[in-house]
C-alpha positions in Angstrom: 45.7 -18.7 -28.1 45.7 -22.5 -27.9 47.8 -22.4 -24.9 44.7 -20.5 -23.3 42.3 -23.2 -24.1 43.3 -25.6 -21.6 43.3 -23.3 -18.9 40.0 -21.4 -20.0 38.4 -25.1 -19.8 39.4 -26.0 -16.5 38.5 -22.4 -15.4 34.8 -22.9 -16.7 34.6 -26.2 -14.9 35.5 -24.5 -11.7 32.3 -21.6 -12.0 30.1 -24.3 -12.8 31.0 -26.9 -9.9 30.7 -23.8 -7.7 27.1 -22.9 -8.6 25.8 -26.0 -8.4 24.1 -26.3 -4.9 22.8 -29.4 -2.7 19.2 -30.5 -3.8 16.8 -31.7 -1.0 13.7 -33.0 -1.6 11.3 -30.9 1.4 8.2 -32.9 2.3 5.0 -31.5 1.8 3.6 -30.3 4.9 0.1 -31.2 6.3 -2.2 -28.2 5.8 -3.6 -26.3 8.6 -7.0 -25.1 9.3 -7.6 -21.2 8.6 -10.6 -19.1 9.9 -11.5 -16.0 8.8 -14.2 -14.1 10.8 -14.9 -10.4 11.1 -17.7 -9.5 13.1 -19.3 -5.9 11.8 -22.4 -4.8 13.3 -23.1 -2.7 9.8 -23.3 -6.0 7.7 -26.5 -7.6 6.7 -25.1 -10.8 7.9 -22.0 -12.6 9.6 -19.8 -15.0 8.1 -17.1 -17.4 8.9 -15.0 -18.6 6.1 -13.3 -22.4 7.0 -10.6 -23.8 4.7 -7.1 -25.4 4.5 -3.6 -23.8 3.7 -2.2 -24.4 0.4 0.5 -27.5 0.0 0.7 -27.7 -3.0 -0.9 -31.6 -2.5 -4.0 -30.5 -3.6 -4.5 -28.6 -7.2 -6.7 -25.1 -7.6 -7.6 -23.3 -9.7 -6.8 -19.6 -9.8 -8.5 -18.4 -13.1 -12.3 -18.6 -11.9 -14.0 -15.0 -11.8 -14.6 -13.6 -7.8 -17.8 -15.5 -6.4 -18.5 -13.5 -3.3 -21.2 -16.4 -3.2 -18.3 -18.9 -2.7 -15.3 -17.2 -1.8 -12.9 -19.4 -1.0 -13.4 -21.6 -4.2 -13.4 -18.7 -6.6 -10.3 -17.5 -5.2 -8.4 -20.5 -5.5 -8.9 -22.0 -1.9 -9.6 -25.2 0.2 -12.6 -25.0 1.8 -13.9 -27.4 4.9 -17.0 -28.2 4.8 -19.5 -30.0 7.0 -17.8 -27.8 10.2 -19.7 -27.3 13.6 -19.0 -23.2 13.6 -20.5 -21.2 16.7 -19.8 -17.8 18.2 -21.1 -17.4 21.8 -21.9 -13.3 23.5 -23.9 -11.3 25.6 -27.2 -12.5 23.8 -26.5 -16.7 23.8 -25.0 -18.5 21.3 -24.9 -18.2 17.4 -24.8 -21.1 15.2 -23.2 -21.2 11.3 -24.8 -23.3 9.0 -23.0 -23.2 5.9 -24.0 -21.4 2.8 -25.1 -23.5 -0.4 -23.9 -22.3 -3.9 -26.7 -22.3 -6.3 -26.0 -24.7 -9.6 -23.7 -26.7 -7.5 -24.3 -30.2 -6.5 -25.6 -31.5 -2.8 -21.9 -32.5 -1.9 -20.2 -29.4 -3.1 -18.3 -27.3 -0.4 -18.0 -23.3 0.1 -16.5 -23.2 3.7 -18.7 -20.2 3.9 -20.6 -20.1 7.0 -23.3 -17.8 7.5 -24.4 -17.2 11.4 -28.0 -17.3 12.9 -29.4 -17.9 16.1 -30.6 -21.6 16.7 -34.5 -20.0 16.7 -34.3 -18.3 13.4 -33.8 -18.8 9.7 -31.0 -19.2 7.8 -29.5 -15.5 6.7 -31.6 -13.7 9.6 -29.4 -11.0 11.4 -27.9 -11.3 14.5 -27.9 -9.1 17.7 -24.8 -7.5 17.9 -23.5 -5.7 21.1 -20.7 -2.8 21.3 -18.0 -3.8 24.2 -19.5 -6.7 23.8 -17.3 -9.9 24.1 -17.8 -12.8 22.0 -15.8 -16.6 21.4 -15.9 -18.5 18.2 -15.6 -22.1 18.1 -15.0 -23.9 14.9 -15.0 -27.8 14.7 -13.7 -29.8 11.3 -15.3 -33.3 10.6 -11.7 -34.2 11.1 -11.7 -33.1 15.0 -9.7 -29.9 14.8 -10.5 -27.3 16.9 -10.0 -23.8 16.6 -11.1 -21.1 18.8 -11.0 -17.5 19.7 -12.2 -14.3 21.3 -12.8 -10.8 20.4 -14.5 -7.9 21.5 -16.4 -4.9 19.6 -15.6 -1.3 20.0 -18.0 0.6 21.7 -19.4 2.5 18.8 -23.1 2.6 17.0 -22.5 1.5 13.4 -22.7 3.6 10.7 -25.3 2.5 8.2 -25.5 3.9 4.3 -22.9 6.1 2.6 -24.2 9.2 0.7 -23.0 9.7 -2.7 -21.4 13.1 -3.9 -20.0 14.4 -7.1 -15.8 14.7 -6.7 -13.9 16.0 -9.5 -10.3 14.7 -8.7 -8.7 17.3 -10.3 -10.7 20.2 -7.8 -11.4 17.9 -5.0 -10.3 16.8 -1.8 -12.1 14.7 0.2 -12.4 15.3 4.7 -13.6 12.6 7.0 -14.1 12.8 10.5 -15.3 10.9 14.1 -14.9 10.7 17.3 -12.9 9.2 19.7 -13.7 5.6 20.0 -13.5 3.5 23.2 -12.0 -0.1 22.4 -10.9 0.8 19.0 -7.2 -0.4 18.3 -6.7 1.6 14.9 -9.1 2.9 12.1 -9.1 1.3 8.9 -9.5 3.7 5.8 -10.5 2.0 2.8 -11.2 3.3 -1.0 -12.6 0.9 -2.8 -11.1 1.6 -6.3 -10.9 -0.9 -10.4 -6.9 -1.8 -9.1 -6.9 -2.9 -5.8 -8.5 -1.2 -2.8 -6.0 1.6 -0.8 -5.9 0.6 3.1 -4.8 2.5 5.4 -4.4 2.1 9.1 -4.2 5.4 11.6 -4.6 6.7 15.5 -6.1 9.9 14.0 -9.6 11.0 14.1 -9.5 13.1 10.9 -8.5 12.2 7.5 -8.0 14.2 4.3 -7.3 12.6 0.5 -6.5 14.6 -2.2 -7.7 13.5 -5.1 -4.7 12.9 -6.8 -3.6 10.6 -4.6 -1.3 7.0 -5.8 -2.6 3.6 -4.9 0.6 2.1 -3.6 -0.8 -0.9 -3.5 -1.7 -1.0 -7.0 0.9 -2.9 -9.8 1.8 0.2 -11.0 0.9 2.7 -8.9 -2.4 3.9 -10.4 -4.6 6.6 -9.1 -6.9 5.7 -5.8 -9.8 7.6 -7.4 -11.1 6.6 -11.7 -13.3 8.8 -13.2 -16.4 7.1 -14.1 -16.2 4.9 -11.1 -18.4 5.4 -8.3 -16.3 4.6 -5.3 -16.9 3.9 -1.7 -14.5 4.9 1.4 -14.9 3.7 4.7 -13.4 4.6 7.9 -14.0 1.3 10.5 -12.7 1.1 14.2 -11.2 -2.5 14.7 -9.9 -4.1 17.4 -6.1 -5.4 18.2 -7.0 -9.4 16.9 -7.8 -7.1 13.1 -5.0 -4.4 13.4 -2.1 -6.8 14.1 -3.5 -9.7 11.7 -3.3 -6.4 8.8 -0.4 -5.1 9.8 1.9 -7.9 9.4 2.4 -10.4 6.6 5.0 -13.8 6.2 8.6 -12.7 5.2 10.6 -15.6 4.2 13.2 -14.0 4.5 13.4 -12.9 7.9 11.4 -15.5 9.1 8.7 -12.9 10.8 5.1 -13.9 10.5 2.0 -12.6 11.1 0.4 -12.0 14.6 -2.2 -15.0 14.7 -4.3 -15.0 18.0 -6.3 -18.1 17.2 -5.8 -21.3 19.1 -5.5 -24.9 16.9 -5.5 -22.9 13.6 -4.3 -19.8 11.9 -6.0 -16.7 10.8 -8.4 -14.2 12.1 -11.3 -13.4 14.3 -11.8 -10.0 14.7 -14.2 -6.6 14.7 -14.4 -4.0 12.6 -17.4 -1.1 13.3 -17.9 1.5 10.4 -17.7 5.1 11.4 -17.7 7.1 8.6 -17.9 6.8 4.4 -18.8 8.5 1.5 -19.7 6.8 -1.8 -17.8 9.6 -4.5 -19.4 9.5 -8.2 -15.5 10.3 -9.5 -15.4 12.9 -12.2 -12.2 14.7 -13.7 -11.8 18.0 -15.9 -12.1 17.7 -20.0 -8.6 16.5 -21.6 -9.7 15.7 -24.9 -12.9 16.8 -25.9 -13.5 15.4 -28.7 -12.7 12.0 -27.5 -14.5 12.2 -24.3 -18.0 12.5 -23.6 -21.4 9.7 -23.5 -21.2 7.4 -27.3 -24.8 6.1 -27.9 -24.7 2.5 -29.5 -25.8 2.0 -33.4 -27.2 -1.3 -34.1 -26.6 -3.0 -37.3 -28.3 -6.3 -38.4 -26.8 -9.4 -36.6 -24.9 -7.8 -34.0 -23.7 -8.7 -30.9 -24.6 -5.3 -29.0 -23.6 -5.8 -25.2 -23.9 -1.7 -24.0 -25.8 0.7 -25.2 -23.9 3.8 -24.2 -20.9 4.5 -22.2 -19.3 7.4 -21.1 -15.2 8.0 -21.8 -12.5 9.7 -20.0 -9.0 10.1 -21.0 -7.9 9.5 -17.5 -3.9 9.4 -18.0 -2.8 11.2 -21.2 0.2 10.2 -23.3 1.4 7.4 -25.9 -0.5 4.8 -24.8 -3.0 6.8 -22.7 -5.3 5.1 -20.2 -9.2 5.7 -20.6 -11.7 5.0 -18.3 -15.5 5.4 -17.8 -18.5 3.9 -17.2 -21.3 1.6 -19.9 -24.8 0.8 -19.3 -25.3 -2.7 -20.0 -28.1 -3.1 -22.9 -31.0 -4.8 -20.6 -30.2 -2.3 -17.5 -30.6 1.5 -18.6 -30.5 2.5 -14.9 -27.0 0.4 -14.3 -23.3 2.0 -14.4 -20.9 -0.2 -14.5 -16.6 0.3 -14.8 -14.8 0.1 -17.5 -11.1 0.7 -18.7 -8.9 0.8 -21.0 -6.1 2.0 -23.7 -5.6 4.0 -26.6 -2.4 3.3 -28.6 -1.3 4.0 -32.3 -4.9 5.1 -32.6 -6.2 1.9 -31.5 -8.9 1.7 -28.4 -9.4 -0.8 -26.7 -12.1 -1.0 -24.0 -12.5 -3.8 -20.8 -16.1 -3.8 -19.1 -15.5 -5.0 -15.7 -17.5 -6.8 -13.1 -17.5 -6.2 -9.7 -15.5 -3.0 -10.5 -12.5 -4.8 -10.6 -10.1 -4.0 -13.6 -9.0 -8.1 -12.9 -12.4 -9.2 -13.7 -13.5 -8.2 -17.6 -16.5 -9.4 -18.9 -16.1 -8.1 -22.5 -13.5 -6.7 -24.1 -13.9 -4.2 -27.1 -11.7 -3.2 -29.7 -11.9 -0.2 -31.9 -11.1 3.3 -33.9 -12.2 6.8 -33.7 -13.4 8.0 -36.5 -14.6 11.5 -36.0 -17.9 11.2 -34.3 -17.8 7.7 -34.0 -16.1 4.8 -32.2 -16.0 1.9 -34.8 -15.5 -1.6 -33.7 -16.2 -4.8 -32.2 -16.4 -7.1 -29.0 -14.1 -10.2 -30.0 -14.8 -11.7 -33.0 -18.6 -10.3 -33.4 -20.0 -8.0 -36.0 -19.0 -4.6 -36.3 -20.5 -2.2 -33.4 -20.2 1.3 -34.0 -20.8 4.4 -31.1 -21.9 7.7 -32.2 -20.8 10.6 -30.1 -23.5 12.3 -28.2 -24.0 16.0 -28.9 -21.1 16.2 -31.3 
């Protein structure tokens, strides 16, 4: 065995000296402007959203809750202020003055720039033509330039989105237009607590099950929650949006994405809705006696937050997901998301903001006990739910 040892030594030497690789030291690069514009006749106001690529020279942060107030800070971004941003069409020439964030100080920065034209206030819409051609022209105090041109498909935007009942065990859901002149692609989009599903297609008809797997969801979760009230939207868009989607940077084959911006990178484009439905998502009873609308008790000295909320066991199994809706205390007209877990007899419920199941704005933590749900949010006094109808 000792005879072994030697060669065992110099054998180890070898694999290590042949997994060690040259270091370099790569510089950091200078950051680029990025515009992102997308001009949608259906909107109560257009934006343009200025800011700089991440280096890695300059730290973020990436744990602030979504701000659709200030986008590009809230989501862990760079944004240029002071910017001379302008889109010129058929009907003269827009000016963006950029959008203040309330609370913040005079020199705070969003990057979010919110057109008008030169006669009227700040937030006022904008005339908007279909086939229409229009150039944007963005300006940083440092003397970058970034420009480009898109044009709008010839379609009337569709404003409001009924809302219907859909049971996603019973339900499909069938959308339909026309034909649109100057449209690239069609976006589908479901709005939905994981992520939304997207969809790009040359058809004129669509059809979702209700069933259906968000594939662009961490672990493939359904596209439709029950207790969620989800929007879809069907939106022609031109090529500058369609070929910005549909690619991506791959660092490994060194393909990037199709930018048709001149002096920066990123995307001005159209998008004109067609078609949506808002769907009130429902599903058949799984467990009775845990599902159903629990009305809140409240004892002395607690910190009450809802006061009901409506369950759904909307994956069963060992640990099953639940999902639903709450009514915040102060708004008895208001549903809001909420998921959530039940393991080893322990539930545990997220109320989410923005309908996004990354953005929880109280968390609480509990056990069924016949008709009631006893508990609490964090570290607060004991909250119990009573089962409605029971």
């Amino acid at each position: 065995m000792r005879r072994f040892l030697p060669m065992l030594t110099m054998l180890a030497t070898f694999v290590v000296a042949a997994c060690q690789f040259d270091e370099k030291v790569v510089a950091v690069q200078a950051p680029q402007v990025v515009v992102h514009a997308v001009l949608d006749p259906g909107a109560p106001f257009q934006q343009v959203l200025v800011e700089r690529t991440l280096t890695g020279a300059v730290s973020v942060s990436d744990e602030q809750r979504f701000d659709p107030v200030d986008p590009i800070n809230s989501g862990g971004g760079i944004p240029i202020g002071d910017c001379q941003v302008s889109v010129s069409g058929p009907d003269g020439v827009f000016i963006g003055e950029e959008a203040l964030a309330p609370g913040k100080p005079f020199n705070y920065h969003t990057g979010r720039y919110v057109l008008h034209l030169p006669t009227e206030p700040f937030g006022s819409p904008v005339p908007l033509r279909t086939s229409g051609r229009y150039t944007l022209r963005v300006v940083t105090p440092e003397g970058s330039v970034v420009t480009g041109t898109t044009v709008l498909p010839y379609v009337f935007a569709v404003t409001g989105t009924p809302t219907i009942p859909f049971n996603r065990d019973r339900d499909s859901l069938s959308l339909s237009w026309g034909s649109l002149a100057g449209a690239r692609s069609y976006l589908l989009r479901v709005e939905s607590p994981f992520g939304p599903f997207l969809l790009f297609t040359d058809s004129t008809h669509v059809t979702l099950k209700g069933d259906l797997r968000n594939y662009f969801a961490s672990s493939l979760e359904h596209v439709f929650i029950p207790g969620f009230r989800q929007r879809v939207s069907v939106a022609a868009v031109d090529s500058n949006y369609f070929d910005y989607y549909r690619t991506r940077n791959d660092p490994f084959t060194g393909a990037g994405i199709i930018n048709r911006l001149q002096g920066g990178i990123g995307l001005f484009g159209a998008a004109v809705s067609v078609a949506g439905r808002t769907l009130d998502v429902a599903q058949d009873s799984r467990e009775p006696t845990l599902e159903g609308v629990w009305d809140v008790t409240e004892p002395d000295n607690a910190v009450v937050l809802v006061q009901a909320l409506r369950l759904y066991v909307e994956t069963p199994g060992e640990p099953a997901a639940l999902s639903g809706w709450f009514m915040p205390l102060n708004s008895p007209d208001a549903r809001v998301g909420m998921v959530g877990t039940r393991s080893n007899g322990r539930i545990v419920l997220r109320m989410l903001a923005n309908q996004s199941a990354s953005d929880t704005v109280a968390v609480w933590s509990g056990v069924q006990r016949g008709d009631s749900l006893i508990g609490a949010f964090g570290g607060a006094a004991q909250i119990v739910f009573v089962k409605r109808g029971f």
